[in-house]
N, C-alpha and C positions, 0 to 999 in steps of 0.2 A: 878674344874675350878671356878673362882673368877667371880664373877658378872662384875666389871669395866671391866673384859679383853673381855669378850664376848660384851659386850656393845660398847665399843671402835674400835674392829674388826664388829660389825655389823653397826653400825654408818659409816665405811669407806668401807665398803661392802670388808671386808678380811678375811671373815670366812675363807676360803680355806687353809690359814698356818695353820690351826688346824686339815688337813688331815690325818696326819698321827701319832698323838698326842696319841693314841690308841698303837703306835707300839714304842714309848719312854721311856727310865728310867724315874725313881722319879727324877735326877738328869738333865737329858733331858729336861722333863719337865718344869722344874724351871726354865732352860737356858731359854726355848721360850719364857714362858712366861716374864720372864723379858724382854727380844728383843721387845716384843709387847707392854710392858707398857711403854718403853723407846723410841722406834720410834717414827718420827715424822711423822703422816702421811698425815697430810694438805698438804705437798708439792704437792701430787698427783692432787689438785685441779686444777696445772696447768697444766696438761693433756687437748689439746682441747683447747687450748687460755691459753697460755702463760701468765703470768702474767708480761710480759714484756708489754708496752704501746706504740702506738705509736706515734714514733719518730714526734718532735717538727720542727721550723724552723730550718735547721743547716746552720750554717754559718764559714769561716776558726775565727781560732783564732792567736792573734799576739802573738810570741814567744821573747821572751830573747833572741838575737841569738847569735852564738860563738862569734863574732866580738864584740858583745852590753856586753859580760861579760868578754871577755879578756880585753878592755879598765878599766872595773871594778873588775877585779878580786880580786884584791891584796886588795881592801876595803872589797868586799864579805868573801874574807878568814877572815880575821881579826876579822869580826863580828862571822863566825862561829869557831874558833878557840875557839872563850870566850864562846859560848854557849856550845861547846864540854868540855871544863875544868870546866865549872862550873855545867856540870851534867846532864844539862837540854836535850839532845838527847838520843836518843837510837836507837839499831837497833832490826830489826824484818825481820829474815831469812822464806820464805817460804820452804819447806824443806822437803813437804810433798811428791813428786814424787822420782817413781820406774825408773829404769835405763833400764825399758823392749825392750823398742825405740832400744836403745845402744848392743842390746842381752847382757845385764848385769845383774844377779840376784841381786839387790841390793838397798839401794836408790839412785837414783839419784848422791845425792852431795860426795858420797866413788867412784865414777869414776875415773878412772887413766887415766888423758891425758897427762901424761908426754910422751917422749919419751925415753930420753937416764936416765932419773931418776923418781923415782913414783911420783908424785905430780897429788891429789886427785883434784877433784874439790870445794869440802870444802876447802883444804890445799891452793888451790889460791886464793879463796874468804878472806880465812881469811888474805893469803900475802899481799889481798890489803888491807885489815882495818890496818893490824901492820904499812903501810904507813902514814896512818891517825893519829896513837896512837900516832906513834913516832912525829912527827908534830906539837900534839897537847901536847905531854908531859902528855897525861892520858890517860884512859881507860873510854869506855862507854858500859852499860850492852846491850844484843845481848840477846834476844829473838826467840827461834829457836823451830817453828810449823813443828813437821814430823806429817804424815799417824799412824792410829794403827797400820796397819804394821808393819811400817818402825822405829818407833821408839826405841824399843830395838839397833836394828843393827847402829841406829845413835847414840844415846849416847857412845853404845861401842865404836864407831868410834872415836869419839871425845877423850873420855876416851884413847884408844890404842897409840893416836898420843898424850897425853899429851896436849890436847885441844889446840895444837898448839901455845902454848906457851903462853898462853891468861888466864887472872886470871879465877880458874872454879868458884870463887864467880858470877862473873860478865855476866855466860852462863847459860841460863833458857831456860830450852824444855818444849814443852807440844803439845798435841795431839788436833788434828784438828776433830771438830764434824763429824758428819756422818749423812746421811742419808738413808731413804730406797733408793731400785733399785725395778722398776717395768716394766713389759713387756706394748707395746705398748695401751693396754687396761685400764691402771692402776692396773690391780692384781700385787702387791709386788710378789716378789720372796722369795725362801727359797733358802740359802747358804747351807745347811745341812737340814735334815731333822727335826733339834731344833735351827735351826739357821734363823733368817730374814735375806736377804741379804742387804748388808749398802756399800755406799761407801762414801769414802769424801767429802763433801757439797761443794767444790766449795773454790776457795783463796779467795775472798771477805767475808766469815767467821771468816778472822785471827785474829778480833778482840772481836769480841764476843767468841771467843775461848778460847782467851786471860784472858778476864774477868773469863769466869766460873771456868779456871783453878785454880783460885784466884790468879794468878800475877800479877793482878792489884794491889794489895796491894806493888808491889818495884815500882811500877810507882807512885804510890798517896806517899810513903815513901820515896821516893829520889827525889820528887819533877818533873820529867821529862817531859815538857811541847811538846816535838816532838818526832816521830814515825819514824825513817826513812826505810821502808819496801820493800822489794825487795826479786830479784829470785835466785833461785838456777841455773836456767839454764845459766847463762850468766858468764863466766869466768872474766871479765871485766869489771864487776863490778866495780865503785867506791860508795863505803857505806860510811856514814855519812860524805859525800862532804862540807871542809867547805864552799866552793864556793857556794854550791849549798845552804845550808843551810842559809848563810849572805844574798841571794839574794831573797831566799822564805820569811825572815823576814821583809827586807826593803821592797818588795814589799804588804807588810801586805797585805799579803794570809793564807788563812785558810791550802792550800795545795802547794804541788811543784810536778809538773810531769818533769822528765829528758826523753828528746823526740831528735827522730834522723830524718834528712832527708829523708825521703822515698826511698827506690834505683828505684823502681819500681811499679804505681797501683797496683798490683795484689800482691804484698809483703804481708804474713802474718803477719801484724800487724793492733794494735789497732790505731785509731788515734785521737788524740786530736782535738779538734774544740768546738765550741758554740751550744748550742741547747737553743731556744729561750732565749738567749743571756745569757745563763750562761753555764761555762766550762763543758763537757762532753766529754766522749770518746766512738769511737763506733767502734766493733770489726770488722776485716776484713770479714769477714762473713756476716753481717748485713749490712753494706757500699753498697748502692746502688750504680750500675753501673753511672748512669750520674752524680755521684759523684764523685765516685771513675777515673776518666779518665778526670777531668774539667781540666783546667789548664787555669793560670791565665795570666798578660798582658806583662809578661816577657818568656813566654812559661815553666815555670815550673807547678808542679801539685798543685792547688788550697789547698789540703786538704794534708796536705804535712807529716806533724810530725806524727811521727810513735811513740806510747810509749815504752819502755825497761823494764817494771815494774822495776822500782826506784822510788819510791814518797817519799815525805814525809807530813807527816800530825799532825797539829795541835791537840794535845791529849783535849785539854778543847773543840773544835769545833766537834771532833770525842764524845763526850762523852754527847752535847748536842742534837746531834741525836738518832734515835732509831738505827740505823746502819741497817734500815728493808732496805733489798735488794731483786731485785725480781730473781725470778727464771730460770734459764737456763736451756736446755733439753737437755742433749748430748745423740744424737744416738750411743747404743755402743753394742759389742758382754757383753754379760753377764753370766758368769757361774752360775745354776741353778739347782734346782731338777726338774724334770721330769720324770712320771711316776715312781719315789720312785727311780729314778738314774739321780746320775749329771754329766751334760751335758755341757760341753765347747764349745760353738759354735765359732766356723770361721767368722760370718755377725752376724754386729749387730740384733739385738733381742728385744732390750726393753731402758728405758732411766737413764740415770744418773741425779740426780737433783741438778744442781751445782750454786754457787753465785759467781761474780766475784770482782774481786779488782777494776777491770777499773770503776763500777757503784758507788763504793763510792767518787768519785771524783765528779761528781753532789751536792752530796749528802754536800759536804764543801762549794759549794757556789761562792767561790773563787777560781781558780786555778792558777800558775806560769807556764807557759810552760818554760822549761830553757835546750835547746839548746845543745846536746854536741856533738865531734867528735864522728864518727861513728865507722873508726876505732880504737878511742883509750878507747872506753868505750862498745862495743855492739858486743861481741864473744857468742850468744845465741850455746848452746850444745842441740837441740833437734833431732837430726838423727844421724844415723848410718853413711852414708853417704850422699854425695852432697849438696844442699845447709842447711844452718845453723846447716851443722854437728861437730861431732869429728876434724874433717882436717881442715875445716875451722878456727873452734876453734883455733887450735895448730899452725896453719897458723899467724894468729891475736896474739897470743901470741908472737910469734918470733920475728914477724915485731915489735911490742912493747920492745922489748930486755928482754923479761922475757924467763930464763931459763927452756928449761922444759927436 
């Protein structure tokens, strides 16, 4: 056993993944310990106080509203028309989530919401870019972060359907960091008995992901000065919006958040607004009740705009940050060893250490809130059933006149 790895595990008090190190191959062996030398295991610091801070003055933010950009649209597109033909956009699919929600074995974006024909959830997404392509008379490269997981079965996906008819120069995968999982106390887990358990750090990640993958090198080589980033979960997507992108320019922003009316307080979503007096978003979750139920002098709700993760972001403003985000704790079940057998619990158990997308929006300084219809942009697929599920989805589909 190598001196840094015993040092590195005694410094974060992890000796315990070396329990069963006694009862491992030569090749076992080697597994862990690379696990050990490659975790990161400072996350655990935020065990016991969050390395989340708290929250600032928050105040509503003024939005771009559908009215304020249908008057200007027709200028909006035009500006993003030439930014799209001349190269400088891209897309960045989040792409990392499992279809477990859906009782689907699979990722996420291979989901078949069609009805009377297969059409995947990727297969929409991308129906709506070929809108765009066509539009704009080019193609812009797509940047697509799955899970370790998930990423064999996505490329094949991609690969099967003929990447959907989309040049495959212009489609770049790469895999999403990882982090440990540790039970409520901070002790890491073991996946296997040579394995540390890791899960995905979180979509606020995607761009330092991005970087290590080394495909920053087609962004600094094709010259791409915007990022336009978004989910998998939302069929309804509109990706690299010229509209959207003319009006984040002109309103020289570092960023553009695409945000919808709230239907409801209690809506799971994040919501844009001010925190001493620059743009932030704050997860439904963390939304304080005498917030979240204000409502202002026309009796709608004060803190109103809900985000659809759509942003887009300035690549020279992204690139003068550290992109350091802080940490989030998701309580979750976690499969583990335990006493030399592993154990799948039913109730969470220990935490996930994840970063989020919404927190880099601070972080530019600048934001665009821009406005868009609810139903024609915002079909989120995260349930099986009832609200923001499959039916919904395919409900929102129809009414849209798209075939499924």
């Amino acid at each position: 056993m190598k001196n840094d790895i015993l040092q590195k595990l005694e410094n974060y008090g992890q000796e315990h993944l070396l329990q069963y190190y006694g009862e491992l191959t030569a090749e076992e062996r080697e597994q862990l310990i690379s696990d050990i030398r490659n975790a990161d295991f400072s996350v655990l610091e935020n065990i016991g106080g969050s390395a989340l801070k708290k929250r600032g003055t928050i105040s509503p933010v003024n939005a771009v509203s559908v009215e304020d950009i249908q008057k200007k649209c027709a200028e909006y597109e035009r500006a993003g028309l030439e930014i799209i033909r001349s190269g400088k956009v891209a897309a960045v699919l989040l792409a990392g989530g499992q279809g477990t929600r859906l009782g689907f074995d699979g990722p996420k974006g291979c989901y078949n919401i069609g009805i009377n024909k297969k059409l995947s959830i990727f297969g929409q997404q991308m129906n709506n870019i070929a809108e765009v392509t066509k539009q704009a008379g080019a193609y812009f490269h797509i940047f697509i972060m799955t899970s370790a997981a998930n990423r064999g079965q996505t490329v094949e996906f991609f690969k099967e359907n003929n990447y959907f008819g989309y040049p495959e120069n212009k489609l770049h995968f790469y895999v999403q960091e990882q982090a440990p999982v540790s039970d409520y106390s901070g002790k890491v887990y073991l996946s296997e008995k040579h394995r540390v358990a890791l899960a995905p750090n979180g979509n606020g990640g995607w761009y330092l992901s991005l970087i290590k993958s080394g495909l920053s090198k087609v962004i600094e080589k094709e010259n791409i000065e915007w990022l336009n980033v978004y989910s998998v979960d939302n069929v309804l997507q509109r990706i690299c919006d010229p509209a959207f992108i003319g009006a984040t320019v002109a309103a020289n922003c570092n960023c553009g958040a695409k945000v919808v009316k709230k239907a409801y307080p209690e809506e799971k979503v994040g919501v844009l607004c001010l925190e001493d007096g620059k743009p932030a978003i704050i997860e439904y979750y963390e939304m304080p009740d005498a917030l979240k139920y204000e409502r202002d002098g026309s009796g709608g709700l004060k803190y109103c705009y809900g985000v659809i993760l759509n942003y887009l972001f300035n690549v020279k403003a992204l690139n003068e940050t550290s992109c350091s985000l802080p940490y989030h704790l998701a309580d979750k079940a976690l499969a583990h060893i335990k006493d030399g057998v592993k154990v799948v619990p039913d109730k969470p158990c220990g935490y996930k250490f994840e970063t989020l997308v919404v927190d880099m929006v601070k972080l530019m300084g600048t934001c665009l809130a821009y406005e868009v219809v609810r139903e024609k942009e915002f079909a989120p697929v995260k349930n099986a059933e009832g609200a923001d599920s499959v039916q919904t989805a395919r409900e929102l589909l129809i009414k849209n006149g798209i075939e499924i």
